[in-house]
C-alpha positions in Angstrom: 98.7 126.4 90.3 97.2 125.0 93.6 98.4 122.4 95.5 97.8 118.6 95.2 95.5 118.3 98.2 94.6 120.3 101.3 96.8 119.0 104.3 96.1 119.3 108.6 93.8 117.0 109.7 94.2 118.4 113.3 94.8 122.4 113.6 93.6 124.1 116.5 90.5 125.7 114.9 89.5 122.1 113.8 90.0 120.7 117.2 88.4 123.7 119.0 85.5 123.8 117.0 84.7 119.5 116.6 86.7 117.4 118.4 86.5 118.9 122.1 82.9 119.7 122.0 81.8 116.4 121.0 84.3 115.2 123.5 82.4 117.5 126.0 79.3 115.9 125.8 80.6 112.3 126.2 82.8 113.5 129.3 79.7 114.7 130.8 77.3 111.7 130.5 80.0 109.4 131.7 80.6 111.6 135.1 76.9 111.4 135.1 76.5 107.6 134.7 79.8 107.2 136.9 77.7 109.6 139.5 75.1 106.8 139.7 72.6 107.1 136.7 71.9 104.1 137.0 72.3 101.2 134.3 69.1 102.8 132.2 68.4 106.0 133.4 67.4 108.4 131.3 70.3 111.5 130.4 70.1 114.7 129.5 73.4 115.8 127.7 74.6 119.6 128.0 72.5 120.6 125.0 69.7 119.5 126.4 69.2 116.5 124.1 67.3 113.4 126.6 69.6 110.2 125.9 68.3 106.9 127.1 72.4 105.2 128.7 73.2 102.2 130.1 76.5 101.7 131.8 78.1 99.4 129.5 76.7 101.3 126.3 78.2 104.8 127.9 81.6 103.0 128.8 82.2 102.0 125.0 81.7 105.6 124.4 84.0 106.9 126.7 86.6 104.6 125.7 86.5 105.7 121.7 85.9 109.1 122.8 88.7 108.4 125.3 91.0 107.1 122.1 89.8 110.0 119.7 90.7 112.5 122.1 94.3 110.6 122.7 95.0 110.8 119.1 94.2 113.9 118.9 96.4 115.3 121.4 99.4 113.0 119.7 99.0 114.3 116.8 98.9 117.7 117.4 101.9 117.1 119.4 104.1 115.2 116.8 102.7 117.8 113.7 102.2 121.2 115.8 104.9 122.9 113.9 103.7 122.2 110.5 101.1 124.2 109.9 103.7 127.4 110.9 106.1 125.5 108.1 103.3 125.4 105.5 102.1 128.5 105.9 105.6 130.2 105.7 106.1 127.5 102.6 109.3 126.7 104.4 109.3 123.3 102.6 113.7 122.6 103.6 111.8 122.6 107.2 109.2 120.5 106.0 111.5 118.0 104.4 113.7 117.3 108.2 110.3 117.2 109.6 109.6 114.2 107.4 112.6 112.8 107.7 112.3 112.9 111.2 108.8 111.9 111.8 109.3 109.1 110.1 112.2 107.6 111.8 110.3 107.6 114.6 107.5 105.5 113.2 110.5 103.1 111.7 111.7 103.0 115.8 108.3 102.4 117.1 107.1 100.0 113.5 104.0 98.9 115.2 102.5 102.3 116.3 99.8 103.4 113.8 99.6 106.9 115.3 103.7 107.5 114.5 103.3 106.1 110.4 100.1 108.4 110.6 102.0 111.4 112.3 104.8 111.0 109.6 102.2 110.6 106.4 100.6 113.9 107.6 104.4 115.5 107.5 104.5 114.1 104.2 101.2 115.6 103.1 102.7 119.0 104.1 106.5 118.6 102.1 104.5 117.4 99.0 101.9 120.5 98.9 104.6 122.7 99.8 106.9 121.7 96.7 103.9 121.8 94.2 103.1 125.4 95.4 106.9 126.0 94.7 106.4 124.5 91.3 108.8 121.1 92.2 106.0 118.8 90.6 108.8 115.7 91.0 109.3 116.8 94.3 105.8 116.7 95.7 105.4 113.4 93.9 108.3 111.7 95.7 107.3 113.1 98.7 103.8 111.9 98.4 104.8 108.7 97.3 106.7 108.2 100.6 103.9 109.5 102.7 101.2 106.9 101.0 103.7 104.2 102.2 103.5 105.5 105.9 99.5 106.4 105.8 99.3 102.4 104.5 101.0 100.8 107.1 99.3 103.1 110.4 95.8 101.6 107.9 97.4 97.6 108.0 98.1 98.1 111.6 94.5 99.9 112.7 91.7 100.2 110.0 89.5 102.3 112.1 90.1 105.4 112.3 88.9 107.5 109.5 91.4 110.3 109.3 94.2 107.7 108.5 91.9 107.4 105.1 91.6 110.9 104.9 95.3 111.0 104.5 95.9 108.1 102.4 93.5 109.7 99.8 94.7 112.9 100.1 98.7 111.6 99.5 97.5 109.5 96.8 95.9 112.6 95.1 99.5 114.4 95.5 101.1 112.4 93.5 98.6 112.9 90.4 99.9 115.9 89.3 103.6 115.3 88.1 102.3 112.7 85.4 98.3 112.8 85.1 98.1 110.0 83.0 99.8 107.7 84.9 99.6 109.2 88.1 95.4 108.9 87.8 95.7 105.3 86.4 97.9 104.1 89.2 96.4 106.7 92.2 93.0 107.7 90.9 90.7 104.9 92.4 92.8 104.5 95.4 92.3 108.1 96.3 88.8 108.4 95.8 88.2 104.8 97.5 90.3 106.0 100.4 88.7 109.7 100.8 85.0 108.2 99.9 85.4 105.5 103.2 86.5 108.1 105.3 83.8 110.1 104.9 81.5 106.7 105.3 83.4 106.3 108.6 83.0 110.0 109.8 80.3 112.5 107.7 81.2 115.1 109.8 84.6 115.3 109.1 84.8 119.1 107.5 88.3 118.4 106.5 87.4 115.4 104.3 84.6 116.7 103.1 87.0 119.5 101.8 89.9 116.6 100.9 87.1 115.0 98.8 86.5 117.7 97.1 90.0 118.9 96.1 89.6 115.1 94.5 87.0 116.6 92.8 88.5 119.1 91.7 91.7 117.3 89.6 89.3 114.8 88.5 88.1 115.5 85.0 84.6 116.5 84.1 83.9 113.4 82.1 84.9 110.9 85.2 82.5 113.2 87.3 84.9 115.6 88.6 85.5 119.4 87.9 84.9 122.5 89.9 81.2 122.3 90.2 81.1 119.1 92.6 83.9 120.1 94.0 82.3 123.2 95.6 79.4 121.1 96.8 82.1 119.5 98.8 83.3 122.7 100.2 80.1 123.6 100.7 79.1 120.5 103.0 83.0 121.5 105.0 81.6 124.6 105.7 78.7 123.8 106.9 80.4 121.6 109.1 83.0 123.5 110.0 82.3 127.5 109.1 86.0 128.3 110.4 87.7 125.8 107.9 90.3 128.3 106.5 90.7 125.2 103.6 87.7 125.1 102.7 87.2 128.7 101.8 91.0 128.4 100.3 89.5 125.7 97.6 85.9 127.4 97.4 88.4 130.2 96.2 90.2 128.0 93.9 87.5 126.1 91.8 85.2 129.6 91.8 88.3 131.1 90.2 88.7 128.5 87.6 84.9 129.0 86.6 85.9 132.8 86.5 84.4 133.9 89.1 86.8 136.3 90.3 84.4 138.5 93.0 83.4 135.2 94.1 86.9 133.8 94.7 88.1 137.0 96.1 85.8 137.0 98.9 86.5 133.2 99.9 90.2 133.9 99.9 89.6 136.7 101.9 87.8 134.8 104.3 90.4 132.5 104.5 93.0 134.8 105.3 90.8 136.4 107.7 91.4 132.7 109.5 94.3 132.0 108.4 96.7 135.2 107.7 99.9 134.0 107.7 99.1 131.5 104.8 101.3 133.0 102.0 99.7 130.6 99.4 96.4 132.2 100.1 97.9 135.4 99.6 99.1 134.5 96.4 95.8 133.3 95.1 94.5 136.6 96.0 96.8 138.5 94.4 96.8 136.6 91.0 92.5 136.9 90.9 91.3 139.9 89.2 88.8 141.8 90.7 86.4 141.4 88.3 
């Protein structure tokens, strides 16, 4: 069985290929404006698009991109280890790192970016113990990381990721007890996962997030593979080295039976991801035909 819900909102192929280009471009026009631009010169950014900027316009920018790029760095920081952990389903690793992660936030209670740090940690334990077939463990672990992604949300509502998270940790908990899991999870993950793609659209990991939602949902509350795989889709095409996205394309194409299909998006995956043994397992339990 697949995991609960995809997990890293910052790896480095996410950050390499997003996060510091966009960054880039906001850099530039700032050291342009800074450079004397004037307060409504017209720009030209380093993809040649014109921009019309005025100094107090291009100073809010630099300060959220300033702030994006800050959290970004933190969190790669606090959670650069868990994607070796994951990948090597090392989940008693995975647990400390939790642990851990979260005493930290408890230390430092009104820092957002240390509850989100320690919800992402619990992302990882909870997908980990469902690929291990520890259904009550992913739950508890989810359960513990939907507290943490709530409080970094009570303390700063605006970043999207901390949504992304949310949804995806409410999702993880689903699958120990459907019924009640969906009845008590199900609208908070897909309000969470749908406002943070309303807050970011190019976010190729919610977009795949969202659709792992998709996924689990059943067909007669809109769900099932076929929506899902739009969502991978739109990751893709945001993101064409999203080794997730190709890992669920794989996923839902293999549960409409379409083994060659799957084969070739797992393959892809591991071609971006090798050391992910999950991948590898999905691989080797798809037919070739």
């Amino acid at each position: 069985m697949p995991s609960g819900y995809t997990s890293s909102p910052f790896n480095a192929t996410s950050l390499n290929s997003s996060v510091l280009p966009q960054l880039g471009n906001l850099f530039n026009l700032m050291i342009l404006d800074r450079k004397g631009a004037g307060p409504a010169k017209r720009l030209r950014t380093p993809s040649g698009t014109r921009l019309r900027c005025n100094r107090s316009v291009s100073t809010k920018a630099f300060q959220l991109a300033l702030f994006s790029f800050v959290l970004a760095i933190s969190a790669i920081a606090a959670t650069g280890d868990l994607d070796k952990l994951r990948n090597a389903q090392d989940r008693a690793a995975l647990d400390a790192r939790a642990a851990a992660l979260h005493a930290e936030a408890e230390k430092a209670s009104s820092d957002a970016t240390k509850w989100y740090n320690s919800a992402v940690a619990y992302s990882y334990a909870a997908e980990v113990a469902y690929e291990l077939k520890d259904k009550r463990g992913s739950q508890r672990a989810a359960q513990a990381g939907v507290a943490d992604a709530e409080r970094a949300i009570s303390i700063n509502n605006r970043i999207a990721d901390y949504y992304r998270v949310l949804g995806m940790l409410c999702g993880q908990v689903i699958p120990a007890n459907p019924l009640i899991g969906a009845l008590s999870y199900g609208k908070k993950a897909k309000e969470a996962l749908d406002k943070a793609i309303q807050m970011d659209p190019k976010s190729s990991m919610a977009h795949v997030a969202h659709g792992v939602g998709y996924y689990y949902l059943p067909s007669n509350f809109g769900g099932g593979p076929d929506n899902a795989i739009k969502d991978y889709q739109r990751a893709l095409t945001l993101d064409p080295k999203n080794a997730d996205a190709y890992l669920w394309m794989g996923i839902a194409l293999a549960k409409q039976q379409q083994n060659k299909q799957a084969r070739e998006a797992f393959t892809k995956a591991l071609q971006l991801e090798p050391d992910r043994r999950f991948t590898k397992q999905q691989l080797d339990k798809t037919p070739a035909q």
